[in-house]
N, C-alpha and C positions, 0 to 999 in steps of 0.2 A: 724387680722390674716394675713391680705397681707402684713401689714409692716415688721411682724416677719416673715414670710415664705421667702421673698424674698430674705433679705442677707444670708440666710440659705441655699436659690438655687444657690444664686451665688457662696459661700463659695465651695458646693457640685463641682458646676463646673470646679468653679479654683484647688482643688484637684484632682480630677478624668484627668485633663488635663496634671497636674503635672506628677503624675502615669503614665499616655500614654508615655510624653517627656521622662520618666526613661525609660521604657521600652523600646522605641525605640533608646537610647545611647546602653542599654545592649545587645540588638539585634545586633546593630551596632557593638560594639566590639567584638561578639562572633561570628559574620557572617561564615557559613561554605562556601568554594570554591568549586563546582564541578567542575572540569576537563572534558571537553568532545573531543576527535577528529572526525572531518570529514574526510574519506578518500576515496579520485575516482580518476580516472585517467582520462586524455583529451582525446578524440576519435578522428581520421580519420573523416572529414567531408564524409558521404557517397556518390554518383551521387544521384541527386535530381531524386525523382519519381514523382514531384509536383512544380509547381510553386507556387501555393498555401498555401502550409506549409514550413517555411522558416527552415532549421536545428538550432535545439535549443544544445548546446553544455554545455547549464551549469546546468543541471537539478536537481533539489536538495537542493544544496546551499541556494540558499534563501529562500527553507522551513527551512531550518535548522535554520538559522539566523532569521529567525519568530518565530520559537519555543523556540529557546533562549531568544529571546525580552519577548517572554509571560511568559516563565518560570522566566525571574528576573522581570518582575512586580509582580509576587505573591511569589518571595523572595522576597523584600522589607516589605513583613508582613509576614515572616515566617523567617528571617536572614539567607536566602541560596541566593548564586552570582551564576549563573551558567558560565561559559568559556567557550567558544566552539574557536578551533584552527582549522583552516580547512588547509590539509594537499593535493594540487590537485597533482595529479604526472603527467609528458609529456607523451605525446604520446609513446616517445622512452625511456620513464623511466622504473624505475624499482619497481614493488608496495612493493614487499617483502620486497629488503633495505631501504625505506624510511619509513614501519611499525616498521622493525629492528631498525632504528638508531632516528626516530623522537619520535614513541609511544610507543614502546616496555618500559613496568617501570616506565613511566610517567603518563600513564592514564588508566584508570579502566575501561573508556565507551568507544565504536568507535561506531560511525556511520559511516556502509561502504557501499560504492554505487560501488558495481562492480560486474564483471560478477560470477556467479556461479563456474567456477573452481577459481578464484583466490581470493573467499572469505572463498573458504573449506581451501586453501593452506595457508590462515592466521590465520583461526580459530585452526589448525591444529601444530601452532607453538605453543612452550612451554610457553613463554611469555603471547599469548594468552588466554593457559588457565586459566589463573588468571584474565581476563577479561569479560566484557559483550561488545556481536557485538550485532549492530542493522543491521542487512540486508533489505537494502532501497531499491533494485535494482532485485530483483532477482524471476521469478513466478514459480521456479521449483518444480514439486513435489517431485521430488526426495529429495530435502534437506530437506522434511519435512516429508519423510520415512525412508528409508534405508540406507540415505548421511547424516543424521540429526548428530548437533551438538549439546554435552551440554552446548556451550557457545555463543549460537547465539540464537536469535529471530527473525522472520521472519514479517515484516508489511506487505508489498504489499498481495492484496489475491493468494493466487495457480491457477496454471489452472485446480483442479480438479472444486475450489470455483467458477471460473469462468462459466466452463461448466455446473455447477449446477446451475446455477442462470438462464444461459437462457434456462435449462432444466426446469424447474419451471416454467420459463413465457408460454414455448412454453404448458406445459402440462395443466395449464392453461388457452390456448387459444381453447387446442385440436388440436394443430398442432405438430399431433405426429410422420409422415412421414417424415422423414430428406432424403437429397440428400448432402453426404459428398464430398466436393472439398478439396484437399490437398494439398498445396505447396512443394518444391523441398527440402528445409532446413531441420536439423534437429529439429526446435524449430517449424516447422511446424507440422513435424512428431507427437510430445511430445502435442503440444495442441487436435489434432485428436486422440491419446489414452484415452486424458481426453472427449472430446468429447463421444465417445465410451463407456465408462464408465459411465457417466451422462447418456447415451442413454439407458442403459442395466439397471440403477440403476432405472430411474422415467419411462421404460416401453416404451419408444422411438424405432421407428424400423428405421433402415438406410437401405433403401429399393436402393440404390446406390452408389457407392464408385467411384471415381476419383481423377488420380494424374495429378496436372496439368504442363506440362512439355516443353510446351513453351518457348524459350528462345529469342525471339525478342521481340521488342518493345510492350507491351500489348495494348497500345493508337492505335498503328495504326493498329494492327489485333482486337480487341474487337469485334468491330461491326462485322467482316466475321466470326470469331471463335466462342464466345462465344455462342451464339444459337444452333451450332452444336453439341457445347461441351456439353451443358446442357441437353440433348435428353435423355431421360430415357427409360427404357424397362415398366417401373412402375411411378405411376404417384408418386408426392409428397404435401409437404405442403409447404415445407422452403427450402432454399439451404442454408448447413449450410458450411461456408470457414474456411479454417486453413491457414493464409498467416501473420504471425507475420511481416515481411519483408515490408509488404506494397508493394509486387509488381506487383499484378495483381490481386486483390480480390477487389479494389474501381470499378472495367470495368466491375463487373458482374448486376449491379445493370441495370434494366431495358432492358437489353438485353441478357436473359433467353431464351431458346425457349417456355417455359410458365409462365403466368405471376403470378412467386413467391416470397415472402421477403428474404433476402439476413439476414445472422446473422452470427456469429463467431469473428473472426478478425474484420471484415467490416459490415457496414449496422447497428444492432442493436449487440454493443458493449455492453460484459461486464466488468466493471471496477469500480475501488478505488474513483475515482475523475475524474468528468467532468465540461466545463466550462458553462454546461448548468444547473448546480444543483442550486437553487434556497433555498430551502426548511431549518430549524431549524438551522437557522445563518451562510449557507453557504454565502449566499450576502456579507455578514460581511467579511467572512476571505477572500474569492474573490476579494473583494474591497482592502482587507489591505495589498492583495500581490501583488495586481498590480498595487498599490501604492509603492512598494519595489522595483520589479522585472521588471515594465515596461512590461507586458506580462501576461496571462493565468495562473495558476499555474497547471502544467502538474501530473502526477502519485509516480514521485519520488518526486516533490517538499513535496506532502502531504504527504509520507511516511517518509522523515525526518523531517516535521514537528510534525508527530506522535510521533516517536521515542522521539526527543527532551520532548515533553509536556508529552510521557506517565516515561520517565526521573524522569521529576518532579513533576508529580503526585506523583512515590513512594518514591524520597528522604523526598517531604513535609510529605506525611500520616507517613512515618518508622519514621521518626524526624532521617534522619541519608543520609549519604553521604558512607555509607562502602557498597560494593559489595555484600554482604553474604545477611545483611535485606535489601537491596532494591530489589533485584532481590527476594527472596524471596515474599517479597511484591509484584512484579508483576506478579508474576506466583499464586500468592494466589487470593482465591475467591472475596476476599473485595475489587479488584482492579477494578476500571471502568474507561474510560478515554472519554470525550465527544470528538466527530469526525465530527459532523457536518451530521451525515446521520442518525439520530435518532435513534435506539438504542444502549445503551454504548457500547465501545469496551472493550475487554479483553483477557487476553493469553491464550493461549491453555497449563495445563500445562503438556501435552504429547507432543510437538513434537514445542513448542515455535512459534507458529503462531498466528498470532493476529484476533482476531475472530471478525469479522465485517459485516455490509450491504454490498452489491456489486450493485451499477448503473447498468441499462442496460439502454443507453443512441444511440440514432440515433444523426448522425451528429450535429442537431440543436436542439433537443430537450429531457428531459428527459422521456423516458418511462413510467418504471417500477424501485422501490428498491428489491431485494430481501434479507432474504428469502420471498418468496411470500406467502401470506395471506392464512392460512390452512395445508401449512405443516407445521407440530407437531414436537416436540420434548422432551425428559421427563428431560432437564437441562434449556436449551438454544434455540432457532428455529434456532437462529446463525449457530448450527453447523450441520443443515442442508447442511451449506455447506462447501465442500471439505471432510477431510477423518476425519471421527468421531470417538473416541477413541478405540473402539470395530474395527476398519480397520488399524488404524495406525502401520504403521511398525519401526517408530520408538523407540529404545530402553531406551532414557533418559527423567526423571520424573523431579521433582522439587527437 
């Protein structure tokens, strides 16, 4: 029986090997091309608030460029190439004529990494509408209410997701007493209404409110100031800060006039990506990017990494490259995308936000994931956090 079985298995093998080598010529010639652009612009180095953190100027890009690399290793068995053409504009450039004269007709995907007014002022051109934007860059609620676009999808989390996450850990802990500190900015103003909102939603009382309005050096007044500043009528649990800016909410820590934990902006962060996350093959893609990038991989790098991979998630699942069923396919229930923070991600398909865990992460260490462990939800626990369909003010569906 061994004599006749075995050129039987070999015969078996040398066919079936055949058949592979066919299929991957006919792969090879039918290969489809996605087209993707990156588009952001160079920033004004700011004045350093830190010697310690050096300004990172390219932030993105080489997520982007990892998610293309991964998305054509599984086009090579699936006959899809992905392209990505990154488009950076100067500081003293112009964003709109370079979407106008380089992307506009040429491409179906953008990944755009820029501020909130000049990614409504793109999605908002005609051109546009016949595309899909990734918005890599952006935590405003508003785009994902009342600004909302039907031709954008949002990665990064909002700050309503934000404030819900460390509203969760704090309720949680039972540290339900907040003492709100506020920065000068309007992006600080904007994280303190989500603040306030989380506080009001999970039963939080903000027994304190403060704008902090300082404008010297915060290094060298901290030590006399801040103890004074921190003086309450009412005692508290947390001092929770709104300081997006970085410029005087790392000075509060330890020099409270009682001894509380610092959360918000500063202290115990909520976020996308940290470089302290460990867990369900973050090591892996950490290692792989700072094998790339020479560096950390920061909140946008991840968020154009997403966008890219969840890209190719729905051209591979649709078997298609056309705008209509891939985007379809990502706003549909079947779509999951692994992210490295353990449960899948997915779209929101009320308001194009990408529904994910959010880190709460202290400078060197990781916390807590949320949502946190017990709250419920009758879809998703996911969309515990930020605005769940029943609150959305956005107007566009799938």
């Amino acid at each position: 029986m061994r004599s006749i079985n075995q050129p039987v298995r070999i015969m078996v093998t040398v066919l079936l090997i055949i058949q592979l080598v066919g299929i991957g010529v006919v792969s090879a010639k039918a290969k489809q091309t996605i087209a993707i652009a990156y588009l952001s612009q160079d920033q004004n180095v700011p004045p350093p608030l830190s010697n310690l953190d050096a300004f990172i100027k390219n932030k993105g890009v080489f997520g982007a460029e990892l998610g293309a690399d991964d998305d054509n290793t599984t086009g090579e068995f699936t006959g899809q190439h992905y392209q990505l053409s990154k488009f950076i504009v100067p500081v003293d450039g112009n964003v709109i004529d370079t979407f106008t004269k380089e992307i506009s007709n040429k491409f179906q995907y953008v990944v755009v990494n820029l501020p909130a007014e000049q990614l409504n002022l793109i999605a908002d051109l005609p051109a546009a509408r016949q595309m899909l934007l990734f918005d890599v860059a952006t935590v405003d609620d508003a785009l994902r209410n009342e600004q909302c676009r039907r031709n954008v999808l949002h990665i990064l989390p909002s700050r309503a997701m934000r404030a819900d996450a460390l509203a969760q850990y704090m309720m949680k802990k039972r540290w339900t007493k907040w003492f709100l500190i506020i920065g000068s900015t309007q992006e600080d103003r904007l994280f303190a209404d989500a603040v306030k909102r989380a506080a009001k939603r999970f039963g939080m009382k903000i027994v304190a409110e403060k704008t902090w309005e300082h404008t010297y050096d915060a290094r060298r007044t901290a030590q006399s100031d801040v103890a004074v500043f921190t003086q309450a009528e009412d005692d508290y649990d947390v001092l929770v800060v709104a300081d997006e800016q970085g410029q005087f909410g790392e000075y509060l820590d330890y020099r409270t006039w009682i001894p509380r934990p610092v959360i918000g902006t500063q202290g115990l962060i909520a976020t996308s990506w940290h470089r302290t996350h460990e867990q369900w093959g973050a090591v892996q893609i950490q290692n792989r990017f700072k094998e790339k990038a020479g560096r950390w991989m920061e909140e946008q790098d991840y968020a154009a990494y997403l966008a890219l991979r969840a890209l190719g998630e729905a051209a591979t699942r649709s078997q298609s490259v056309d705008l209509i069923p891939v985007k379809a396919y990502l706003l549909s229930d079947a779509f999951a995308l692994n992210g490295y923070t353990g449960n899948p991600l997915s779209f929101r398909s009320w308001d194009g936000q990408l529904r994910q865990p959010v880190l709460l992460a202290a400078p060197r260490s990781l916390v807590a994931v949320a949502p946190i462990e017990g709250f419920l939800h009758p879809k998703t626990e996911l969309d515990t956090l930020g605005y769940d369909q029943p609150e959305s003010q956005c107007k566009w569906d799938k």
